[in-house]
C-alpha positions in Angstrom: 108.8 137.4 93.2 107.1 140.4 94.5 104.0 138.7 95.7 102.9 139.0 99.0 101.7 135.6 100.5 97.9 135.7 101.5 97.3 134.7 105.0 95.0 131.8 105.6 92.5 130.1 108.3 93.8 127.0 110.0 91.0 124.7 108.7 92.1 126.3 105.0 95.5 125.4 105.6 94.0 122.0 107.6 91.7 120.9 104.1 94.8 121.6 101.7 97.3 119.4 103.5 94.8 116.9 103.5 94.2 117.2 99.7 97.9 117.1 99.3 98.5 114.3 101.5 95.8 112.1 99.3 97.7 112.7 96.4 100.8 112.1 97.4 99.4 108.5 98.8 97.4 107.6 95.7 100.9 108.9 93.5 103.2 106.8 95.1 101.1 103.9 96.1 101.1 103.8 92.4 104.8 102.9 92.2 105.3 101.1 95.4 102.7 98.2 95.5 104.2 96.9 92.1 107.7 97.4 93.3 107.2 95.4 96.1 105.2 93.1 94.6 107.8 92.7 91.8 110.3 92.4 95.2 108.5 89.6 97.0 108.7 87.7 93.4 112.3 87.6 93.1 112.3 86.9 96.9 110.4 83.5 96.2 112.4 82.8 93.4 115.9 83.6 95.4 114.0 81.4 98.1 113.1 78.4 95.8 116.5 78.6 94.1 118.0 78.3 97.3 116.4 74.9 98.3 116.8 73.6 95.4 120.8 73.9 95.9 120.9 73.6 98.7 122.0 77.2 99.9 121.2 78.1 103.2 122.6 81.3 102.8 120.7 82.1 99.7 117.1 80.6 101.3 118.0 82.9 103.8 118.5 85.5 101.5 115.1 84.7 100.0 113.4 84.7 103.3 114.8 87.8 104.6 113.7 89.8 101.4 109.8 88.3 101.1 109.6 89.6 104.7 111.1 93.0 104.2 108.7 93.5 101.3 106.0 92.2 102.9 106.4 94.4 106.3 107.4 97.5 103.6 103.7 96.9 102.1 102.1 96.6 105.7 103.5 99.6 106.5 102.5 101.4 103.9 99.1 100.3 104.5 99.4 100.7 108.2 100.3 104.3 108.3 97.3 105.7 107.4 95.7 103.8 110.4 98.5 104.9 113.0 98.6 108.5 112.2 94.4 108.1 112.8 94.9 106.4 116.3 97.3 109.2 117.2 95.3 112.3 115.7 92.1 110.5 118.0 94.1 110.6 120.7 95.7 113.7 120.6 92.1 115.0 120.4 91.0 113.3 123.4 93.9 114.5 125.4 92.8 118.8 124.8 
């Protein structure tokens, strides 16, 4: 590796981040929306199980795992919209 790195303008180094966060974002959202989705499932069926013994541990189980999911998923939804409130503010503050 005798290459020397090539210097590069803020808004250059600005616009490839941003390409390389979109990708990363469509990449995993690949993988994550069915995982969770495939995790709220066994959730409900943990959950349904659980009634239908009688199992207040395991409904509680069930419960605990559909809500996880479901706050992973509005998360991962969410923190696109967070990081855009803070960046808008962190403007407004300069």
């Amino acid at each position: 590796m005798t290459e020397t790195i090539q210097p590069v303008s803020p808004a250059e180094f600005g616009t490839k981040i941003s390409n390389m966060l979109v990708t990363l974002t469509q990449t995993v959202s690949s993988f994550i929306v069915p995982l969770a989705t495939l995790a709220m499932l066994i959730s409900v069926i943990v959950f349904i199980t659980g009634s239908v013994v009688h199992s207040k541990v395991v409904r509680k189980t069930g419960a605990v795992g559909f809500f996880s999911a479901a706050g992973g998923l509005l998360l991962f939804y969410g923190i696109p919209l967070i990081m855009g409130v803070l960046a808008n503010m962190s403007r407004a503050l300069k």
